[in-house]
C-alpha positions in Angstrom: 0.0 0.0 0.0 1.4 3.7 -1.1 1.7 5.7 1.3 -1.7 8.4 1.2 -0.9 11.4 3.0 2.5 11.5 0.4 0.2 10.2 -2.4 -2.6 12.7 -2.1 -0.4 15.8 -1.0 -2.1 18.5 -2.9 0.7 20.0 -5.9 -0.9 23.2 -6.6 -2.9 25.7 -4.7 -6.4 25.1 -6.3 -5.7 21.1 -4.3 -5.5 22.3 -1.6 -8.6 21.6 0.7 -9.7 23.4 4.6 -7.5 27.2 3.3 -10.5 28.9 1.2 -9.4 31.9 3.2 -5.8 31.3 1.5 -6.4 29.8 -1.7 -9.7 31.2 -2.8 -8.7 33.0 -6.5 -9.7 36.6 -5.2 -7.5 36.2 -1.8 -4.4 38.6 -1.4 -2.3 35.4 -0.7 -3.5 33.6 -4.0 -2.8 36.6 -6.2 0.7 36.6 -4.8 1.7 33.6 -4.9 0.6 33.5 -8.1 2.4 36.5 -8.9 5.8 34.7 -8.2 7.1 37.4 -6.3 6.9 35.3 -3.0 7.9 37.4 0.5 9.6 35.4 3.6 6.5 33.5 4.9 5.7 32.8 8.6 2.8 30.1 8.8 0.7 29.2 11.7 -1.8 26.6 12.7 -2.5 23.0 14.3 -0.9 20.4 13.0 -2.1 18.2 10.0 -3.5 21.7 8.0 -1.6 22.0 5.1 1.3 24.3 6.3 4.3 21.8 5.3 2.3 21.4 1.7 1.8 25.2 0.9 5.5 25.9 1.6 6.4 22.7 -1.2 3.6 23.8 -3.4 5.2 27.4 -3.3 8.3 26.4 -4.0 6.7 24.0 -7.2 5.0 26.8 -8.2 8.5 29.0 -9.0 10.8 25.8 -9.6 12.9 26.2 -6.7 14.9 24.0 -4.7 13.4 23.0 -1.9 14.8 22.3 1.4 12.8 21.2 4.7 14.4 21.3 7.9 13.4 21.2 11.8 14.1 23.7 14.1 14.7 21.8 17.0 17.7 20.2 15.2 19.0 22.6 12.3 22.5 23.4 13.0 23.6 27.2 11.6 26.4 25.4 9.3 23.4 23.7 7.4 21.6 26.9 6.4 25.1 28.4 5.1 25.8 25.3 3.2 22.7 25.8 1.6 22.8 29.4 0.9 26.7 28.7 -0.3 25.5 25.9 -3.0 23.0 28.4 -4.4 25.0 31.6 -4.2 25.0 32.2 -7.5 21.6 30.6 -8.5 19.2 32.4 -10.7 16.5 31.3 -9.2 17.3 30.8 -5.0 16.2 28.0 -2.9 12.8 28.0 -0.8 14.1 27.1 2.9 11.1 25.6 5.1 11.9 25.4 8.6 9.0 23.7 10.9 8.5 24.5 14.5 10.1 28.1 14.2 9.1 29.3 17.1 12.1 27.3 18.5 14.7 29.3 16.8 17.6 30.4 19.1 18.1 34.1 18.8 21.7 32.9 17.1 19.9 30.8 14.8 17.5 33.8 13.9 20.6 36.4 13.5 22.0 34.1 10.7 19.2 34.1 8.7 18.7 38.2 9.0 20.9 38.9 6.1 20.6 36.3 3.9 16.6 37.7 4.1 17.6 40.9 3.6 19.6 39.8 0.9 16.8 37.5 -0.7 19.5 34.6 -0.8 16.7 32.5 -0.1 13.0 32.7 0.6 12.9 31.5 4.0 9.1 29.9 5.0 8.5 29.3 9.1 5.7 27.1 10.4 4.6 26.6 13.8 1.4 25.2 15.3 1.4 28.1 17.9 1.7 32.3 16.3 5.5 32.5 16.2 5.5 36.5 15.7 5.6 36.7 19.8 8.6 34.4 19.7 10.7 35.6 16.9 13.2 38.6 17.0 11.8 42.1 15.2 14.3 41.3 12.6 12.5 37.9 11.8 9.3 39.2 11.9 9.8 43.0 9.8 11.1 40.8 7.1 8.3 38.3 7.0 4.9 38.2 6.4 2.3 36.3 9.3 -0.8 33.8 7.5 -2.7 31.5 9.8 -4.0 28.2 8.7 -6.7 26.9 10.4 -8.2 23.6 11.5 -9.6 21.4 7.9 -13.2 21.2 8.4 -15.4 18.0 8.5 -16.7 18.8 5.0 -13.1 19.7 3.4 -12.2 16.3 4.5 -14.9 14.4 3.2 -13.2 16.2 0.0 -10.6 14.6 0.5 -11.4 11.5 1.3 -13.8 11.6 -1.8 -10.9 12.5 -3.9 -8.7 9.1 -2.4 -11.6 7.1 -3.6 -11.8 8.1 -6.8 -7.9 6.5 -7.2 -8.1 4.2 -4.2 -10.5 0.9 -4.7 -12.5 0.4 -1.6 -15.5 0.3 0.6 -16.4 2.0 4.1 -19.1 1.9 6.3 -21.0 5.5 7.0 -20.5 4.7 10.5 -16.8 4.0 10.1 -16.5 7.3 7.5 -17.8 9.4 10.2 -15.5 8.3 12.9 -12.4 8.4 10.1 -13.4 11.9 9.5 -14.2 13.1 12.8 -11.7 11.2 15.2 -9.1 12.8 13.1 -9.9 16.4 14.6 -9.0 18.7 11.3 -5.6 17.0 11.0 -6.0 15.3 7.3 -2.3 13.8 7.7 -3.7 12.1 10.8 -7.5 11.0 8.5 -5.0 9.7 6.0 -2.6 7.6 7.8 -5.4 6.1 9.8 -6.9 5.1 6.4 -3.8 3.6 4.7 -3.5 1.0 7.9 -7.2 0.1 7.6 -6.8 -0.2 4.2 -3.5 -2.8 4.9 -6.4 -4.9 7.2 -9.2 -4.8 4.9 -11.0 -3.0 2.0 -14.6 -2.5 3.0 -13.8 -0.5 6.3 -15.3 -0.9 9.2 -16.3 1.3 12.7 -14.4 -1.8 14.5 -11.4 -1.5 12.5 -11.2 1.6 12.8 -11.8 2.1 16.4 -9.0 -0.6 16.6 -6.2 1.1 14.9 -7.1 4.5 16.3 -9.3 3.7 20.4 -9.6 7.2 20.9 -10.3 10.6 19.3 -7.2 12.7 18.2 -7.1 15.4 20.7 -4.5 18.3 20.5 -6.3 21.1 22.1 -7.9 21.4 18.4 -11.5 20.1 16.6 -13.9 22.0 14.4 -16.0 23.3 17.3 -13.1 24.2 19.7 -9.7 25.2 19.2 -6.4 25.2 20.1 -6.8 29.7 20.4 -10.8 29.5 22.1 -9.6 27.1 24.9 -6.6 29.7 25.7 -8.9 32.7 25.6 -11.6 30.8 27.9 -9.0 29.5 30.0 -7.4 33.8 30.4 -11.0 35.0 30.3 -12.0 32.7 33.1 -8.6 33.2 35.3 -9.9 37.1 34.4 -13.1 36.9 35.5 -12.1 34.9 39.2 -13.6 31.9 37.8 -11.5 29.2 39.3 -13.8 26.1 38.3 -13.9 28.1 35.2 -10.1 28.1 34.9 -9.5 24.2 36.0 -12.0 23.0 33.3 -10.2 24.5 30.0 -6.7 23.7 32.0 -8.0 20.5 32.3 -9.3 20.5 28.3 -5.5 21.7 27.1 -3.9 19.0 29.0 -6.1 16.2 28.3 -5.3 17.5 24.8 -1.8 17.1 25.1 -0.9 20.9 24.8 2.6 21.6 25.5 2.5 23.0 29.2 5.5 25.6 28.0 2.8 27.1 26.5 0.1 27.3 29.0 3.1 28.6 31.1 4.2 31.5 29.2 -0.1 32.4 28.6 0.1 32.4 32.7 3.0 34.6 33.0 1.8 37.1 30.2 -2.0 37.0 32.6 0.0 37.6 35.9 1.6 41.2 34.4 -1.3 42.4 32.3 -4.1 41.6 34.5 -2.8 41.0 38.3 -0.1 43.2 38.1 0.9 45.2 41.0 -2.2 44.3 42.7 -0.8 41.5 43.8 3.5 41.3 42.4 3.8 37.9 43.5 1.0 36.4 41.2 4.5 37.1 38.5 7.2 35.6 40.6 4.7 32.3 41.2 3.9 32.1 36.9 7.7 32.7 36.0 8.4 29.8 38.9 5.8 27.8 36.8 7.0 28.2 33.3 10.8 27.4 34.2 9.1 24.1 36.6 7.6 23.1 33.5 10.4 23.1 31.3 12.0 20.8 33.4 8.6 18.6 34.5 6.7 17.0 32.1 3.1 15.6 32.2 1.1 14.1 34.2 3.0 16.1 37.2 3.4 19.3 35.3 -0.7 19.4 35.6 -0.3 20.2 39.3 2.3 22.9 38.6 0.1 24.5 36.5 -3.1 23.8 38.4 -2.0 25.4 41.7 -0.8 28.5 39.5 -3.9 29.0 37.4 -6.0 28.5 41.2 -3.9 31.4 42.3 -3.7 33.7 39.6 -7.7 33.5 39.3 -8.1 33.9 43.0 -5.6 37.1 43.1 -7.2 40.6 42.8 -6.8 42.0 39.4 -5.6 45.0 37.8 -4.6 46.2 34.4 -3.1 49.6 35.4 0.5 49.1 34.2 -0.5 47.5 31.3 -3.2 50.5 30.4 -0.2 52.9 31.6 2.7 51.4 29.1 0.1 51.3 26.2 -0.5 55.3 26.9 2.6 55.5 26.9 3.6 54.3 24.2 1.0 55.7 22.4 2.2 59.6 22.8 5.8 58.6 21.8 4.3 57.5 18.5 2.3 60.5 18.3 3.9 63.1 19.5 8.1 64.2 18.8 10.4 63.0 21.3 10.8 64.5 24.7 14.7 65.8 25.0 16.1 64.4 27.9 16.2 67.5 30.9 20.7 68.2 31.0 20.4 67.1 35.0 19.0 63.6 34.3 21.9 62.7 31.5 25.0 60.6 32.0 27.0 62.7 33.6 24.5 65.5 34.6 25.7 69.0 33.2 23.3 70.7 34.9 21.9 70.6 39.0 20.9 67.0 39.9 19.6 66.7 43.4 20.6 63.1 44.1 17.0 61.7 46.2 19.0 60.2 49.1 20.7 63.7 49.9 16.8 64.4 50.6 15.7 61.7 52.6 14.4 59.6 49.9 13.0 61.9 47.5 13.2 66.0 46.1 11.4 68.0 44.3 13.1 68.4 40.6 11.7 68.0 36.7 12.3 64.6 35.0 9.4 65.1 32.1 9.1 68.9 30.7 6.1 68.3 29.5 2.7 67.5 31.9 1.7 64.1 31.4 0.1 61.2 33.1 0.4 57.5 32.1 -0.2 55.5 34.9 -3.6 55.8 37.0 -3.2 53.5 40.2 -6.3 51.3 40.6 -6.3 51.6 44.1 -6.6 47.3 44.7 -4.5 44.7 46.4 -1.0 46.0 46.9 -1.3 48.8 44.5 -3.1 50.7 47.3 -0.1 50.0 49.0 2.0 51.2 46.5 0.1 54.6 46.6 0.4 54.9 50.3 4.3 54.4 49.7 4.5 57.0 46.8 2.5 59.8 49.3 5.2 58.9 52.2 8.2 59.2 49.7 7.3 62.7 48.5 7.0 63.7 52.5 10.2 65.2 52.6 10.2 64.0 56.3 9.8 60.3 55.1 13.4 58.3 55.4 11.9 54.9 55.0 12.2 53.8 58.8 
């Protein structure tokens, strides 16, 4: 028996089934693919959606060399090999590299120039948005498109298009669960198919449910996604919901998400919407994510259990983040602020130095009247407030 997912791998963008949002003839990314004048591509997605085929039909589609590689083992001597062997190429070499995201910032540094350059059109793929992950170097020379999970009806498509080549029978049962215990991932729908197919050629539901006990879970289906369990699982930890939070932690584990990646969601939570209510809610996530990186499941499940019950039981609070975005908002819109001569490095004008003072002076660090951050008066940020009125008391000495 062939192998199907090899056999049926789609060899032009018009094959390809579950993208319409990509491949449909009046989408931006048809037209420029089609145009031939292909941009470093960053794909995302779950697994078993086509990203790995569109980078090879890509590289069909302009007759380049085509070279895949992994991230998690790609050595920086490869990549220059490659880009050595085509230096003088007319037409340059279509570098995939899978799981992306992994990059080490050296790895990433190499491949700056040669992107600059267009030595090579460099395509990432990742089953989680690698943007947040990559350098700004990466990510100003690339261009983001998500994939998303195949639908149930795109992969009867498919499997439609198998039988017109492929002799054999299945039960509607046994078609059902082929279609839906696969969960979007038509890689997975295939493989499962080419081993019932090796047992017998009318397929059955016990076959199948042989080969394959279980439904594919990986945090993804047609209903629920990798991306909606995250945001219930933040929304809930948000909204103090800690039964709330336990059931969609409990749905990305039982779906084998990578706990790495809950982790880093619980750190990024603690800062935007605990904050200084409540500082340690960050020291207990960062604790977390590096326990996790060194734990595996199933006990990684209580790591991240005890700090998802803490970070939705903490008071919340969103002022720093609201206070860094307002801030960053008048530098883009307004000219920069020169720095006052007493606050440079070395001062050339009168710099009161605070401890001189008892802890705090009267002197101008912004020329301008702003405000950025307003206190939200919870948890410790109360404190916080309390503290900044004592400092300002000239009398205050911190004892």
């Amino acid at each position: 028996m062939k192998n199907l997912a090899i056999s049926f791998r789609p060899k032009s963008l018009d094959e390809i089934v579950g993208q319409e949002h990509l491949t449909s003839k009046d989408s931006p990314f048809y037209k420029l693919i089609n145009s031939q004048n292909i941009p470093h591509l960053l794909f995302f997605g779950p697994a078993g959606s086509g990203k790995t085929t569109m980078a090879k039909v890509i590289a069909k589609s302009i007759d380049a060399p085509f070279y895949e590689m992994d991230a998690t083992s790609i050595k920086v001597q490869e990549i220059r090999n490659i880009l050595d062997k085509h230096r003088n190429a007319l037409i340059k070499p279509v570098i995939f590299i899978d799981e992306v995201h992994r990059l080490s910032k050296t790895q990433q540094e190499v491949l700056l120039i040669p992107m600059e350059r267009r030595e090579a059109i460099i395509i990432g793929a990742s089953t989680e948005n690698p943007y947040y992950t990559l350098t700004s170097g990466i990510r100003s020379r690339s261009m983001l498109f998500e994939f998303k999970s195949v639908s149930k009806e795109a992969m009867e498509k498919l499997l439609e298009r198998v039988q017109e080549s492929v002799e054999f029978e299945i039960d509607e049962d046994a078609r059902a669960y082929l279609i839906g215990s696969s969960a979007g991932d038509c890689r997975a729908m295939l493989n499962l198919l080419e081993y019932a197919l090796a047992v017998e050629k009318k397929i059955t539901l016990k076959t199948l449910k042989s080969l394959r006990p279980t439904m594919l879970k990986d945090g993804v289906s047609s209903d629920d996604t990798h991306y909606d369990l995250t945001s219930a699982l933040i929304k809930s930890m948000r909204g103090s919901s800690v039964d709330g939070a336990l059931y969609y932690l409990a749905r990305l584990i039982d779906g084998g998400e990578d706990p790495a990646f809950i982790a880093r969601r619980m750190v990024i939570f603690a800062s935007e919407d605990i904050g200084n209510a409540n500082p340690n809610a960050l020291n207990l996530a960062v604790s977390t994510m590096s326990a996790v990186s060194k734990i595996g499941y199933p006990e990684a499940r209580i790591i991240l259990s005890q700090c998802a019950v803490y970070l939705a039981s903490c008071p919340k609070s969103n002022a720093s983040y609201k206070a860094i975005n307002k801030a960053l908002e008048y530098v883009s819109a307004n000219p920069p602020i020169k720095v006052p001569s007493h606050l440079l490095s070395p001062p050339k004008g009168n710099y009161l130095y605070p401890h001189d003072f008892g802890g705090w002076v009267e002197q101008e660090y912004l020329p301008v009247d702003v405000k950025f951050y307003e206190s939200s008066k919870i948890g410790f940020e109360k404190n916080l407030d309390e503290w900044l009125g004592k400092i300002k008391d000239l009398g205050f000495r911190g004892d």
